[in-house]
C-alpha positions, -999 to 999 in steps of 0.1 A, spaced: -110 244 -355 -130 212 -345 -117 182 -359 -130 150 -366 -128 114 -386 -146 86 -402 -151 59 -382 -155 30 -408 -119 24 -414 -121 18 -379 -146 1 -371 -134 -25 -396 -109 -37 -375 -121 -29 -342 -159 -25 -344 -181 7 -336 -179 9 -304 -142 4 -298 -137 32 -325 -160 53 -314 -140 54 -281 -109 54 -298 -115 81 -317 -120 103 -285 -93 90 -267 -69 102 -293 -81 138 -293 -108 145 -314 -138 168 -312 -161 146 -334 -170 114 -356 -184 107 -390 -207 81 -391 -198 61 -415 -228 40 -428 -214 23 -461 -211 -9 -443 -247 -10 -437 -255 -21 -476 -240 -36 -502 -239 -25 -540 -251 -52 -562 -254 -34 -598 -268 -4 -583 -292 -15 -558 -284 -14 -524 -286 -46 -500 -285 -50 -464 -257 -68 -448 -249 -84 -416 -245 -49 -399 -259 -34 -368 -273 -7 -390 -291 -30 -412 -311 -45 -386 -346 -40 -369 -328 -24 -343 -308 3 -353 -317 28 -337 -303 15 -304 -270 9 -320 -273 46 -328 -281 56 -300 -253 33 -280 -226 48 -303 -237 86 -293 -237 74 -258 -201 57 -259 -190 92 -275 -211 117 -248 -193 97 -221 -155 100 -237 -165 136 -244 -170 136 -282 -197 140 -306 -210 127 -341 -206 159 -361 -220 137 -396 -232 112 -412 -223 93 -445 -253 74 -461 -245 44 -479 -238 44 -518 -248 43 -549 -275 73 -542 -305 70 -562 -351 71 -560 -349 34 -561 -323 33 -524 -342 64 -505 -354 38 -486 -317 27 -472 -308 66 -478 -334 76 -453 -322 52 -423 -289 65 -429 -309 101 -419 -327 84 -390 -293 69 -380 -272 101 -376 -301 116 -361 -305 92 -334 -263 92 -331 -265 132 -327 -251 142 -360 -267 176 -379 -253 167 -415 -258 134 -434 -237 130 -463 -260 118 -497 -241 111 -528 -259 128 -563 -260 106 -590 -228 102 -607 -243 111 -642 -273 129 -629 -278 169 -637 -287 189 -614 -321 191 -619 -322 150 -619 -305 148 -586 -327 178 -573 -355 154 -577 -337 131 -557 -329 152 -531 -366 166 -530 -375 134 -522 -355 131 -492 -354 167 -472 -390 163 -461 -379 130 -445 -344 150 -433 -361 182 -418 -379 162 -396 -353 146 -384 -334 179 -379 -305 167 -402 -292 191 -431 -282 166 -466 -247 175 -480 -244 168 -518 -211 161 -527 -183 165 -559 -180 133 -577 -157 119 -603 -161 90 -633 -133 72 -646 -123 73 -683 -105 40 -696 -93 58 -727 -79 86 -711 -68 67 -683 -79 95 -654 -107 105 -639 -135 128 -661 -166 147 -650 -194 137 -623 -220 154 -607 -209 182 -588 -173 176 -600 -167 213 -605 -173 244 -595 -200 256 -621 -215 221 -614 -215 218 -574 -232 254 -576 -255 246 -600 -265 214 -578 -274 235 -547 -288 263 -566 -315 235 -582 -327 228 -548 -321 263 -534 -331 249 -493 -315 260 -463 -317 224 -452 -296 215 -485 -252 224 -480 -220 211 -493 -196 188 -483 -161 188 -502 -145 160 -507 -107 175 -510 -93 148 -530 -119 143 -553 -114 177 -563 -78 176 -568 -79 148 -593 -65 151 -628 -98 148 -643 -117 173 -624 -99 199 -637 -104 224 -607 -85 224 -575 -96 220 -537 -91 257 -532 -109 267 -564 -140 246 -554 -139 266 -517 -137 299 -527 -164 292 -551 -190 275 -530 -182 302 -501 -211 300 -469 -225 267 -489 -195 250 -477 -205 233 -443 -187 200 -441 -152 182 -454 -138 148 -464 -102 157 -462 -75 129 -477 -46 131 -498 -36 114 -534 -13 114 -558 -37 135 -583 -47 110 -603 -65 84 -579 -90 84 -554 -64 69 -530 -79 81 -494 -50 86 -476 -32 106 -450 -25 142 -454 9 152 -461 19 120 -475 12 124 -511 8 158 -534 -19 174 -527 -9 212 -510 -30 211 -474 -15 249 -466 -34 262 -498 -61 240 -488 -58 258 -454 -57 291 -469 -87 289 -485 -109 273 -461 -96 307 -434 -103 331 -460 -142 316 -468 -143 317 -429 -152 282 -427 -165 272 -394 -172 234 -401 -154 204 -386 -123 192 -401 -135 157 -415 -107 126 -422 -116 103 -448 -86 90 -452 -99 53 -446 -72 38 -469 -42 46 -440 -51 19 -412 -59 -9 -443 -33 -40 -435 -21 -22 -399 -13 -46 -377 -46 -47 -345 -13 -38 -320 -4 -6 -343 -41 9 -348 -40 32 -313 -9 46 -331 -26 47 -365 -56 66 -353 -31 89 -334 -12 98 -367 -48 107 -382 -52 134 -358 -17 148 -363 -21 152 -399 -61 168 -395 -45 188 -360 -19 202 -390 -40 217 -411 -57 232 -383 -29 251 -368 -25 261 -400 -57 279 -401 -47 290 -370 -15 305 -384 
């Protein structure tokens, strides 16, 4: 199995570049393109920040980032466009597109609307996959989660389980339209499914990952095997739908407060834990 990482975490501490390179250095097949950086959220809209992406030339630092990977021997296998998702940010969701494009990726990543139904975000998405096909880039829709105060755990979202994430990609019903599951998303207490559940069910529609671990209850994004979620099962699951997509890390919670002279050995433990559950597939 090829496996592969978000880069933000990363490039946080780092930059693009140096994570970018990084990244490959350590052993991985691929990078996720991480664009959240590229906006910020201010009630819902998204605003452009002081990042490469953001700028008039963007492109260029696309294109340098698929360079610095080609020449370590690594490739951007996705994208993730900024978020909240929604008609009135296509315009940011679409140079997320054009970005993973021009950085060599074949998936971008595009959040539904938390509370939208299928047939809401469809419109969304039907917006977009012109824009998408011709930039040769497939949108993955992904399972969400809301937070209930009363109950004190997470509750339903869009595509938050099985019936739902199904229902979400039959609405659109395009070749160009896939799934990407988010494995700790699916494992919270709210969600009532499990990560295993949600692969057997979406099958061939499953074509990308965002692989971290929790404690079942929060969205904590961090490294496998370190919490409770079971990555053998996981494993099982995945070999038994005959998945043949990258192993994706977004576990971008793990290198938060490490020390800049500990983050070679940080990234390095983020590939053991992805390298794992792909031996286990192996198995």
């Amino acid at each position: 199995m090829k496996i592969s990482t978000e880069i933000d975490s990363i490039a946080l501490l780092v930059g693009e570049e140096k994570a970018v390179e990084l990244v490959a250095k350590t052993g991985f097949d691929g990078w996720d393109f991480s664009l959240f950086g590229m906006c910020s959220n201010d009630k819902g809209i998204l605003e452009p920040l002081d990042h490469p992406a953001a700028k008039s030339n963007y492109l260029a630092f696309a294109r340098k980032l698929r360079e610095i990977g080609q020449d370590n021997g690594i490739v951007c296998n996705q994208g993730h466009a900024p978020f909240p998702s929604s008609p009135k940010n296509m315009y940011y969701l679409k140079r997320a597109i054009e970005c993973v494009a021009e950085a060599g990726g074949d998936i971008c990543i595009v959040h539904p609307m938390n509370k939208g139904t299928p047939e809401k975000n469809a419109e969304m998405y039907f917006e977009l996959l012109p824009f998408a096909k011709e930039h040769n880039v497939k949108i993955a829709t992904e399972n969400m989660w809301n937070w209930s105060r009363l109950r004190r755990h997470s509750c339903f979202a869009a595509c938050a389980t099985p019936k739902s994430f199904n229902a979400h990609i039959d609405a659109v019903d395009d070749e160009f339209f896939v799934a990407c599951l988010d494995i700790g998303h699916a494992e919270m207490k709210g969600s009532k499914t499990t990560a295993p559940e949600m692969i057997r069910s979406l099958g061939s529609r499953l074509k990308a990952l965002h692989i971290h671990d929790n404690d079942k209850l929060h969205d904590n994004h961090q490294i496998p095997f370190s919490m409770k979620i079971d990555f053998k099962e996981v494993a099982t699951a995945l070999k038994e739908i005959g998945y043949d997509g990258y192993l994706t890390l977004e576990a971008s919670s793990y290198l938060e407060k490490m020390p800049e002279e500990n983050i070679a050995l940080g990234v390095k433990d983020l590939y053991n834990s992805v390298k794992k559950i792909s031996d286990m597939m192996e198995e």
